[in-house]
C-alpha positions, 0 to 999 in steps of 0.5 A: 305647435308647442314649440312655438308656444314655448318661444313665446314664453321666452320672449315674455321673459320668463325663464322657462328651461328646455328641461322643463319643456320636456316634462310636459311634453311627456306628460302630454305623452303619458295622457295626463290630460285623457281623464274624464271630459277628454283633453280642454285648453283649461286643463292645458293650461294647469298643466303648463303652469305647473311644468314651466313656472317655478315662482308664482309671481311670474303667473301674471307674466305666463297668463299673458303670454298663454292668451296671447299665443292661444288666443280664439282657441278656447274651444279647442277641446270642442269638436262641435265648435268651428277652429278660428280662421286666424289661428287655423291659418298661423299653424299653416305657416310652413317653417323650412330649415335654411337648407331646406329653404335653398333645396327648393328652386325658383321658376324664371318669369315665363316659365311660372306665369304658363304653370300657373295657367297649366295648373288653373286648367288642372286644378280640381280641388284644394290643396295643403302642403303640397309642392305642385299646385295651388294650395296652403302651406306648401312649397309651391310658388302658387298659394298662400303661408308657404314657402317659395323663393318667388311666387305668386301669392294668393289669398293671403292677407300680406306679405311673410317673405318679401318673395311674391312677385304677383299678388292675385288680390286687389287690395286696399291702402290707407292715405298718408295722414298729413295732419299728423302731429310731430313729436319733434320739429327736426324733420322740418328743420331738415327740409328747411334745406331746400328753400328759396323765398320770394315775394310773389302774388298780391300786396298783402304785407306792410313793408316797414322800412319803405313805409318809413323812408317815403313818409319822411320823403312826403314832408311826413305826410303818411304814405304807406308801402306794402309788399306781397308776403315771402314764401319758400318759392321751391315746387317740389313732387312727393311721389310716395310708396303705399301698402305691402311692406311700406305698412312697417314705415307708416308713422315717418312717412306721415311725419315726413308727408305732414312736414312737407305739407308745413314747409312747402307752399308749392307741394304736388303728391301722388301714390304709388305701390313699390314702382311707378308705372303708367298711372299714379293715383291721389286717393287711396279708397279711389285708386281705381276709379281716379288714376292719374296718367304718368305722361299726364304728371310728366307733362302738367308739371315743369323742369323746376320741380323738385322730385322726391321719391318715398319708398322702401324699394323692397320687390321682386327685381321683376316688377321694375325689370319686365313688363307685365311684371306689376304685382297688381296688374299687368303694366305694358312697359317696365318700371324701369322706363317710367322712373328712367322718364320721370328722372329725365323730366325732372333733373333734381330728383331723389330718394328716401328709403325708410329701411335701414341702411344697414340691409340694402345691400342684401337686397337687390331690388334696391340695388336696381333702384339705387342705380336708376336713381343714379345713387341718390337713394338717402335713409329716411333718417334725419341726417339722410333727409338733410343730405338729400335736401342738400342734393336737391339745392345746388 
């Protein structure tokens, strides 16, 4: 637990030495706290302050590192008083050593889905810290603030490992705002790339030159000339990750999805989470209750569309290889075969991947999907977004 606390003070930039650190952790041993009223996270504090701070004008700096790390203990001390859930579940994290990490083995697909079923006939009890059943804070590859190499995580508010390759919570994802303000007007310059202007529909527009040329040719008797206004005639399909991992890329996608909205008069979006399979949806609150049939996507919408995809392709292999193998739910057919047809009815086709470009390689999901989408994955950078639209052109 101190450990911990003693990272904390280190990353508030306070020069706190592992001397130091040592002293009070002897202090603790000889029961410096054990004096009448028994041990309080008041007399902790002191007695922290004391060992680890050796200039005064750095108390502000421990003060709040102190109630950002004990933060909902401060009844502690107490043992009438119920522990906070948040802090109870952060000290249940179970940290491994790299080399314990790679001790621990991984069960094939088939192989974990029939234990999990033998342990759901089995289990009687809860269970913490074990390697076997359902439990906390174990290595087994069934529960929550553990570590497996790949699992199914249940009831654990998200993800830690990037590992879980079933989730058995339905969650709830938050729209993409696409009336967010830019800070800047590059990633609009950049989709700029990919236009085409055309005068169709009404005659809403006075075309000048015309205007001029057939009064003059009407012995200057006024005969006005209108046109239908210009707009970038490209479609374009905006397929976007939602939830799980892609939460750290929320704010460029809003800017993206925002830009596009601007630049593209032709724009058609829906949601999906981590790979596309046989339904999509458009609200996130109704995901469950409006679900857009894939084929029914495929079909609504012509060759001429321009597909984009939006997505950190950061998953277990298993949700784009097997069927069944959707974190959410159990999809007949594989991810693979759905982007495989989205591709093929849509021939100009890209994707944007928010992670860094630097990762990817370590990652094997989207290695997979880098293939799939025939290497046509760009970063979600300004320079990516430009080489994509550029793709998306010819």
């Amino acid at each position: 637990m101190l450990i911990n606390f003693f990272y904390t003070l280190r990353a508030a930039k306070l020069k706190v030495s592992v001397t130091e650190y040592l002293t009070l952790l002897e202090a603790l041993r000889q029961g410096v706290l054990d004096d009448e009223g028994g041990p309080s996270v008041d007399k902790f504090y002191y007695l922290a302050r004391a060992a680890l701070v050796k200039d005064e004008a750095q108390y502000d700096k421990f003060d709040r590192a102190f109630a950002a790390y004990f933060k909902g203990v401060e009844m502690l001390g107490d043992f009438s008083q119920d522990i906070p859930l948040e802090w109870l579940r952060k000290h249940l994290e179970l940290e491994l050593t790299p080399e314990q990490k790679a001790a621990i083995e991984k069960m094939g697909w088939d192989e974990l889905m029939e234990t999990l079923k033998k342990r759901f006939q089995e289990q009687k009890e809860r269970h913490e810290g074990g390697s076997k059943m359902i439990g906390t804070g174990g290595t087994s590859p069934f529960g929550a603030w553990g570590y497996n190499p790949q699992g199914i995580r249940i009831g654990q508010d998200k993800g830690r490992n990037r590992s879980a390759i079933k989730v058995w919570d339905q969650r709830a994802y938050k729209d993409y705002d696409d009336s967010k303000e830019l800070g800047t007007r590059n990633i609009k310059v950049a989709l700029r790339r990919l236009r085409r202007f055309a005068r169709e529909g009404c005659e809403l527009e006075l075309d000048l030159d015309d205007t001029i040329h057939s009064t003059a040719a009407n012995a200057g008797l006024l005969d006005i000339k209108m046109v239908p206004e210009r707009h970038n005639k490209v479609k374009v399909l905006l397929l976007m990750d939602v939830g799980g991992t892609m939460d750290e890329h929320v704010h460029r996608v809003e800017e993206l999805f925002s830009a596009a909205k601007t630049e593209f008069k032709h724009l058609e979006f829906y949601y999906f989470h981590n790979c596309v399979y046989d339904f999509m949806w458009k609200n996130n609150r109704r995901r469950y209750a409006e679900k857009f049939p894939t084929w029914d996507v495929i079909r609504k919408y012509n060759k001429d569309y321009k597909l984009i995809f939006v997505g950190d392709a950061t998953m277990s292999p298993y949700e784009i290889l097997q069927p069944g193998g959707s974190v959410e739910y159990n999809n007949e057919e594989a991810g693979a075969e759905w982007l495989q047809r989205l591709t093929h009815a849509f021939p100009k086709f890209v994707w944007n991947n928010p992670e860094p470009q630097g990762v990817w390689q370590y990652r094997q999901s989207i290695s997979i999907i880098s293939q799939l989408m025939n290497q046509r994955m760009f970063p979600l950078t300004l320079v990516g977004l430009e080489g994509a639209m550029r793709l998306l052109s010819k």
